[in-house]
N, C-alpha and C positions, 0 to 999 in steps of 0.2 A: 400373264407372263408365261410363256410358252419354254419347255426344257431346251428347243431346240432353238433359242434364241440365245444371240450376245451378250443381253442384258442381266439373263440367268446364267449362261456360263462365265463370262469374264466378272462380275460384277457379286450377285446375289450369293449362287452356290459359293464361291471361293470366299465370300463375308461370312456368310454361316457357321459353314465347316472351322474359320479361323476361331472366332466367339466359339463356337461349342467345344470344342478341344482345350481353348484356351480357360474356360472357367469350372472351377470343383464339379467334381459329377452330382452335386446336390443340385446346381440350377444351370444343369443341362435342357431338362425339361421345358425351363423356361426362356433358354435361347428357341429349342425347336419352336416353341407357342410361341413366340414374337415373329420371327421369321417367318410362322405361318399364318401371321395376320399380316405381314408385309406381304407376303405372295399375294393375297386374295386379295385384299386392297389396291392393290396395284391396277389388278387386272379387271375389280370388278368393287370400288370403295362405294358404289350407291347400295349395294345390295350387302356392304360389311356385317349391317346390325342384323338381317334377316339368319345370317350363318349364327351370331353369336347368340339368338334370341331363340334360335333350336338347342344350343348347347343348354342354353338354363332352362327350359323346358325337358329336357332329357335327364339334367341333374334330379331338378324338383322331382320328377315324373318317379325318376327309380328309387329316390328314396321313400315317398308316398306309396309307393307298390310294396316295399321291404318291411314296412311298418305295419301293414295289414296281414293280421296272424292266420296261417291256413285255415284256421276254422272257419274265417270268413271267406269264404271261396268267391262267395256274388261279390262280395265288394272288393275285392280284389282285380275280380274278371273287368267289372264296371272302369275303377280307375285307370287298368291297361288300357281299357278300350280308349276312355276320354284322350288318354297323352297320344295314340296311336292316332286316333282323329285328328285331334291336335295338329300331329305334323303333318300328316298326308291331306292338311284343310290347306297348307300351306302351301303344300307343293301341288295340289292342284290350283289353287288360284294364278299361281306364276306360272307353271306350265302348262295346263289342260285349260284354262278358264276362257281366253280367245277363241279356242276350239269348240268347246260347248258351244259359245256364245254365238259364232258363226253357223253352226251345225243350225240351231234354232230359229237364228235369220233366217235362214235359206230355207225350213219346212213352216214357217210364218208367210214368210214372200215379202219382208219387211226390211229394210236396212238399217238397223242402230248404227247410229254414229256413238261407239266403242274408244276408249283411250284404250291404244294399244298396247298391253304389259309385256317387258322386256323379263326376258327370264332368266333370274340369277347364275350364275358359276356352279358348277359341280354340284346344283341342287337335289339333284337324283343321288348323286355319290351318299350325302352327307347326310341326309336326311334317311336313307337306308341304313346307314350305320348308326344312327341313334335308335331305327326302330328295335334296329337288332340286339342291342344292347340295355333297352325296357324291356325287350320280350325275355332276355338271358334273364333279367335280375328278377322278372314273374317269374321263371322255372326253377329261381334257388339254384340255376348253376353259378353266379356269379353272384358277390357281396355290392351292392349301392358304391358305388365309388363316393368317398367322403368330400375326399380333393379336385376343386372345381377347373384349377388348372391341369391336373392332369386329367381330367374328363374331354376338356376345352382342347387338345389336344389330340385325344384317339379321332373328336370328331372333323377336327382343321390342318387335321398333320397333312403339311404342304406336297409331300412328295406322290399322296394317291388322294388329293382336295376333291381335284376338278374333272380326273379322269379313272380315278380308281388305280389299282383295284380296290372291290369293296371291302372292308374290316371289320371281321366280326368281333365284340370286343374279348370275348373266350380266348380267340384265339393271340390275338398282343396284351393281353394285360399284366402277365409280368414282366413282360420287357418294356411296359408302359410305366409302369414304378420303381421297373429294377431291371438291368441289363450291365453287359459285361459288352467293350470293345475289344473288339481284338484286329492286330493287322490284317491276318490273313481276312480276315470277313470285309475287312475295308480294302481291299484288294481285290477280292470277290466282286465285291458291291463296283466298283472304278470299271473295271472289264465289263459285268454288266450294262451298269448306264453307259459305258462305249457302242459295246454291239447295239442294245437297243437307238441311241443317236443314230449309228451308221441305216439301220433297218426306216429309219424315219425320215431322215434328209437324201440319205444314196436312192432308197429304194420305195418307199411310198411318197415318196414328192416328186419323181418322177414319173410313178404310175397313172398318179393327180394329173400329171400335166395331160396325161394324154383320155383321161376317164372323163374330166371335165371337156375336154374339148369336143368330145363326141356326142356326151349326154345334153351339153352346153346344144345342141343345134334339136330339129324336130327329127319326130323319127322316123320321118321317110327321106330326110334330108342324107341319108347315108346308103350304102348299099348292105347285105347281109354278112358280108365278109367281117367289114366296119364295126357291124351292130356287137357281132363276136368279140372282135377285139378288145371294144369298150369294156365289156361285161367281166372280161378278162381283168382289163386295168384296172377294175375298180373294185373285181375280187381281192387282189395281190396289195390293192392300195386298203383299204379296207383294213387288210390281215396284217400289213405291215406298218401302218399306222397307229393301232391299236396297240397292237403286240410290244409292237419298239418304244412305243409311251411306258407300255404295262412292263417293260425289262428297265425302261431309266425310273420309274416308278421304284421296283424292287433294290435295283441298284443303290439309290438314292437312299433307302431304307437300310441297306445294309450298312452304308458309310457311318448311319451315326446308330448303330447296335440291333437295327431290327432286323427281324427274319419274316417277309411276307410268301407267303404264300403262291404257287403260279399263278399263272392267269390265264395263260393258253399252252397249252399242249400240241401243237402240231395238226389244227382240227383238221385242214384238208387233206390228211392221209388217213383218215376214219373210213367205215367199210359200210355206214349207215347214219340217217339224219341222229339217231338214238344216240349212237357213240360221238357223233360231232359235238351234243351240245354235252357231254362230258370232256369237252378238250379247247369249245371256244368260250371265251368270258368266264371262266369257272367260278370266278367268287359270286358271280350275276346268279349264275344256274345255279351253285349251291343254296346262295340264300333264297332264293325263291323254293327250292328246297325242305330247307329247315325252316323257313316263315310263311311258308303258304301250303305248300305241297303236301306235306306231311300233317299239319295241322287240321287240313281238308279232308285224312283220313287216309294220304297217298296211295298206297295198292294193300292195305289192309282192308278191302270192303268190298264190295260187292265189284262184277267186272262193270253194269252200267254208270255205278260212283265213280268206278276209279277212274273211268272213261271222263265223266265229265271233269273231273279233279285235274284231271291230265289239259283237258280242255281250255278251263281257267287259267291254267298258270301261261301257257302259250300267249293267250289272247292279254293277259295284264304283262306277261314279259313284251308282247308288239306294241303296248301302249307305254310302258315304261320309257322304251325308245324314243318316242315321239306323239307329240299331238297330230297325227297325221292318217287319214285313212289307209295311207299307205303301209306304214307300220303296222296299223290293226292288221291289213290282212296278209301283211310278212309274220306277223306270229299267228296268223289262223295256218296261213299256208307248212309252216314249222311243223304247229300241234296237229293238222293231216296227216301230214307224214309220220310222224313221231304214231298216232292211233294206229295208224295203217301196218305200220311194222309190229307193234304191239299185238295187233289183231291177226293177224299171218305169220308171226313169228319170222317173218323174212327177214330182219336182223343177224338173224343164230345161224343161219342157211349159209357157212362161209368151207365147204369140201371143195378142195381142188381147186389150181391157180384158176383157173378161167371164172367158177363162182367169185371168188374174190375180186377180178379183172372186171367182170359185170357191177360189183357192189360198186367197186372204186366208181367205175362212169355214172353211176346211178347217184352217187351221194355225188358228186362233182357237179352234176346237170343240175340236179335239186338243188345244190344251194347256192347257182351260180343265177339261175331265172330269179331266185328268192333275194339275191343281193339286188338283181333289176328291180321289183318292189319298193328296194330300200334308198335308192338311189332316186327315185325317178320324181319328179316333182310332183305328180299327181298319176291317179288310176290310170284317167284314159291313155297318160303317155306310159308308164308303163307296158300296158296290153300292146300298146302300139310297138312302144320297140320289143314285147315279147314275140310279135307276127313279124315283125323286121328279120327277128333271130330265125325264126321257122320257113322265110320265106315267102308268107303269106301277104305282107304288105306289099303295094303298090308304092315306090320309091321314086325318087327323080334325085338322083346323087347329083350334089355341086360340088362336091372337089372329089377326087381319086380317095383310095384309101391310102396310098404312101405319104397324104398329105398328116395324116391322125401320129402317124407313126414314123419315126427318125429311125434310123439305124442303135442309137444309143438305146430308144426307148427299146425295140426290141432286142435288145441284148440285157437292157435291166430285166424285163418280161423273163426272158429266160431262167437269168438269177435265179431273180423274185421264185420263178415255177419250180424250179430245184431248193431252195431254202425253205419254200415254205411246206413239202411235204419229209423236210427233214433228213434230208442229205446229207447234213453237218448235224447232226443231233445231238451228236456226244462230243464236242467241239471241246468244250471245258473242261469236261474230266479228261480227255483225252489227252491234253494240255498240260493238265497237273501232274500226269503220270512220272514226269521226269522232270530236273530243273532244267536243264537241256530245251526239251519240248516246250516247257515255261516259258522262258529268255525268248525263245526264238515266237510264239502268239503272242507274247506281250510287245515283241518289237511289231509285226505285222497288225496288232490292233492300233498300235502309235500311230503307224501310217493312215492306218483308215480314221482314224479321227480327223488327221492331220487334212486327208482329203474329203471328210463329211465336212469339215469347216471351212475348207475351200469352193465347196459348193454352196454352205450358208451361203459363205458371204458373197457369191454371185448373183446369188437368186433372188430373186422379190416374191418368191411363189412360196409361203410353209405354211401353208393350211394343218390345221386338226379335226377332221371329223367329232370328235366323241365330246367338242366344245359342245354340241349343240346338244347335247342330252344333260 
């Protein structure tokens, strides 16, 4: 079930919200856990028991960990490890196991005939949030949750299931047993999940239309003009797909008491690959962070550790992504960069507009070839449309490039290129400043709702990317 669908606006959210409001705030809780096992069901009821059979494995897991008195440090380390196994035996088999499995055919020269596994809903999301939440209760920052519903809960709360963002449980656990409503936050939250719908249906389903139609063909099938464009589309589609998920996400969160955290920052106005993955996916990059980064010794150690430390986490964040060679070498191509600046301090090098004017083009290039990677169905056609983009390919275009591109698309393009480096950045607070300025964005976000749902309900086209992760 998708935010930016009928069945979730007319239907689900408006049954939720009625039940949760309507019954004592003791089993509040337990309308969000109901409704959050109706979302995931809906959308994905073969794989219902594989969500809830992480949750008990998470329950058991931390309180087996909390039971084990510091003195026993080995057995302690051992059981984290088992439950940590545990899950990531899981989410390899559904996501990486076809992958291996082919990788080996193919250096065998053998073909298994393989049943091919379907890979669960939000199993990246939910399955990172429980590791997080074994490793918190191994560090003594956090007490074993006793309550199996409200564990069942942090891990399937429907508003960040299937797309994030990710939840560490440090950071919601008192407002996962205790929280306080208020209008204004539910007000907050309603404007939110408005802009984020408009940013999804206005603006990255329009970008889709024209990103898939390019990538959709081969890559001499276009000219270099084309190839640009695509790249373009599918940046802006990408950024605003995500993004506009991760604001109805938050949004969504705040209508029944919670406070998440960003998720993106405005990363295409960063001056470096460094500072972009501080502004794209944050909760992705933090936890890989606080559960990989730093545990591997992050920049406390030696410069060839930290180097390789830095390495790792790149190359499991490109696999995280996807079972895909493609994604490996969009996070190798990432953690290059990310060394390179490390190593040259080119990052820090920001005196005078024209340094800055150079960073901008430089991170902009970098992570627009690095979305080609992420997009492209395999190696060779990436390389291909990356020589398309340079020139270098030999082409035979069948249609013009006005044919990629409407008048409409390039006017969203435009938008999309102004929004997404933060034009309106202060859009909200600026809003609040007066009731005046209120009245008058709360009337202008009516309208845009009014027209994101006029375009639903035209279109046959609402893709989500981040389904596939």
């Amino acid at each position: 079930m998708l935010f930016s669908s009928f069945v979730f606006l007319s239907a689900f959210l408006p049954l939720t919200l009625l039940c949760y409001y309507a019954v004592p705030r003791v089993a509040r809780n337990f309308v969000l856990l109901a409704a959050s096992m109706v979302f995931y069901a809906w959308g994905d009821f073969d794989y219902l028991g594989i969500m809830l059979g992480t949750v008990l494995v998470d329950y058991f897991g931390a309180l087996a960990i909390e039971r084990i008195p510091d003195g026993r440090a080995r057995l302690r380390v051992v059981v984290l490890g088992a439950f940590v196994a545990l899950n990531l035996s899981v989410l390899f088999y559904f996501k990486y196991f076809n992958f291996v499995m082919d990788n080996l055919s193919a250096l065998a020269g053998v073909e298994w005939a393989l049943k091919r596994i379907a890979m669960p809903l939000g199993i990246s999301f939910y399955t990172f949030q429980g590791l997080s939440y074994l490793v918190d209760v191994y560090r003594r920052e956090i007490p074993a949750q006793r309550d199996l519903p409200t564990l069942a809960l942090f891990i399937s709360y429907f508003p960040q299931l299937v797309a994030g963002p990710i939840l560490k449980y440090h950071d919601v656990r008192q407002e996962m047993e205790s929280r306080r409503e208020t209008l204004s936050h539910f007000a907050y939250g309603a404007r939110r999940f408005a802009m984020g719908f408009a940013k999804k249906v206005l603006v990255a389903n329009s970008m889709a239309v024209v990103a898939d139609s390019v990538f959709g063909e081969s890559a001499n099938a276009f000219g270099t003009v084309t190839a640009w464009g695509g790249a373009v589309a599918y940046s802006l589609q990408l950024y605003f797909d995500f993004s506009g998920y991760s604001d109805m996400a938050i949004g969504l969160g705040a209508m029944f008491g919670f406070h998440f955290l960003e998720n993106f920052n405005y990363p295409y106005s960063s001056l470096s690959i460094t500072e972009f993955w501080r502004r794209w996916h944050i909760s992705l990059s933090t936890w890989f962070k606080e559960y990989l980064y730093i545990p591997l010794g992050g920049n406390r150690v030696t410069k060839a550790r930290n180097i390789l430390n830095l390495a790792i986490v790149f190359l499991v964040t490109g696999i995280w992504h996807g079972a895909e060679w493609t994604f490996v070498l969009w996070g190798a191509f990432h953690g290059a960069f990310i060394l390179l600046e490390k190593l040259t301090g080119w990052h820090k090098k920001l005196d005078g507009l024209a340094m800055k004017a150079l960073h901008r083009a430089y991170l902009l290039l970098a992570v627009l070839f690095g979305w080609v990677l992420f997009r492209a169905d395999g190696i060779s056609y990436a390389f291909d449309y990356v020589r398309n983009m340079l020139g270098m390919l030999s082409t035979s275009p069948t249609r013009e490039t006005a044919y990629y591109f409407s008048n409409f698309s390039l006017f969203m393009m435009a938008v999309a290129a102004m929004l997404s480096v933060g034009t309106f950045k202060n859009i909200l607070a600026h809003a609040a400043a007066s009731p005046r300025r209120q009245l008058a964005f709360d009337a202008w976000l009516l309208a845009l709702l009014v027209l994101s749902m006029s375009f639903l309900a035209g279109a046959s086209y609402n893709p989500f990317i981040y389904f596939r992760f």
